[in-house]
C-alpha positions in Angstrom: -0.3 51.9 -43.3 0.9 50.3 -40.5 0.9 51.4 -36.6 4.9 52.1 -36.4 4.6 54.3 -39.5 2.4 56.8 -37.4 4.8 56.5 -34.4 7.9 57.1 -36.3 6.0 60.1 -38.4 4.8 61.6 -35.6 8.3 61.4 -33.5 10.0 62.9 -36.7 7.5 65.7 -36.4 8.6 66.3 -33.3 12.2 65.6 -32.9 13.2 66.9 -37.0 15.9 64.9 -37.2 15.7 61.5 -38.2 18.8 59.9 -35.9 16.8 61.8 -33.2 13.1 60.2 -34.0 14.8 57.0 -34.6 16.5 56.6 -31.2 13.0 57.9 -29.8 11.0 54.6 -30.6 13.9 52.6 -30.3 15.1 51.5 -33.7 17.7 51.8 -36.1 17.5 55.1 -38.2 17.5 53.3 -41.5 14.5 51.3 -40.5 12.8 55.1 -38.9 13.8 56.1 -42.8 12.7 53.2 -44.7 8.7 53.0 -42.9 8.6 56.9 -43.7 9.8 56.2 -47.7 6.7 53.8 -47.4 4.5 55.6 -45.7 5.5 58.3 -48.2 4.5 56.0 -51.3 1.4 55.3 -50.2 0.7 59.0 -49.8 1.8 59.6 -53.4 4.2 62.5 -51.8 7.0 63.5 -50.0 5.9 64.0 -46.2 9.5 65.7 -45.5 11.9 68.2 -46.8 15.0 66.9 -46.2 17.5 69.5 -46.9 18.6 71.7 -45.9 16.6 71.0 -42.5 14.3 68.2 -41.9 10.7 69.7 -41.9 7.0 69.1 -42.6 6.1 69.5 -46.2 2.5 70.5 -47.2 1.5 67.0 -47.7 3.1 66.6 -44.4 1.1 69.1 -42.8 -1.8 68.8 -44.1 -1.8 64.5 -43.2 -0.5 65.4 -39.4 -3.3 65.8 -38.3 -5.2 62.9 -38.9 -2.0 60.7 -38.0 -2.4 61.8 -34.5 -5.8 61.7 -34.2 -4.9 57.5 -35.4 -2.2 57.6 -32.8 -4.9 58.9 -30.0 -7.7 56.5 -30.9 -5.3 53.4 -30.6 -3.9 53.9 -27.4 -7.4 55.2 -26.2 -8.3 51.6 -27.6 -5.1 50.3 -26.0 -6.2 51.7 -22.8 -10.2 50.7 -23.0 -9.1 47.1 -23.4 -6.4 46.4 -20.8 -9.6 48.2 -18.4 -11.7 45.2 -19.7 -9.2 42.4 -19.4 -8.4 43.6 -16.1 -12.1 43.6 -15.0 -12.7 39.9 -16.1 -9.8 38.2 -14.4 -11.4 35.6 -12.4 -11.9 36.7 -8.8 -9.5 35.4 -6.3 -10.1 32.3 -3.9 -8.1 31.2 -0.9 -6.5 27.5 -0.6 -10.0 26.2 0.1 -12.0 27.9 -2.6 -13.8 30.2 -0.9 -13.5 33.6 -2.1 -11.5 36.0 -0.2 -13.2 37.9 2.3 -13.6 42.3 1.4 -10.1 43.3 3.0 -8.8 40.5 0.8 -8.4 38.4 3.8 -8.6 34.9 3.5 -11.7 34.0 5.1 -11.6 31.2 7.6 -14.0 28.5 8.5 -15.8 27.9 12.1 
């Protein structure tokens, strides 16, 4: 299972049609259609009804929820990291290499 097939799952969960959920993440339907065939393989089941509407099927509903609870947990990841990496940039110096003063002054020299 791959990261996009949770995206584009979960957007046709919410938009229901698959033009709609496709235009949503930014891709090509067919692409939308082809990651939800696969994710639908590897669930041994149909995920959607397709006709006469586009809706959630059992296996569908009953899988939902633990795709968004993937989809949480990844961008809480997402989230927890870019924190960190902004926390460990290297503190700023001025043109002499002293560090910059609180206000983010340079400091100066006497």
């Amino acid at each position: 299972m791959e990261m996009n097939q949770v995206r584009y799952f979960l957007a046709l969960c919410d938009e229901l049609n698959f033009t709609r959920a496709a235009k949503r993440c930014g891709v090509a339907q067919p692409s939308l259609t082809n990651a939800i065939k696969a994710l639908e393989a590897e669930f041994k089941g149909a995920l959607f009804y397709r006709s006469p509407a586009v809706r959630l099927t059992l296996l569908g509903e009953a899988v939902r929820p633990a795709l968004e609870g993937i989809a949480f947990h990844a961008a809480e990841a997402a989230r927890r990291a870019a924190r960190r990496n902004t926390r460990s940039l290297p503190h700023k110096k001025n043109h002499t290499g002293h560090p910059l003063g609180r206000s983010g002054n340079r400091t100066t020299l006497q």
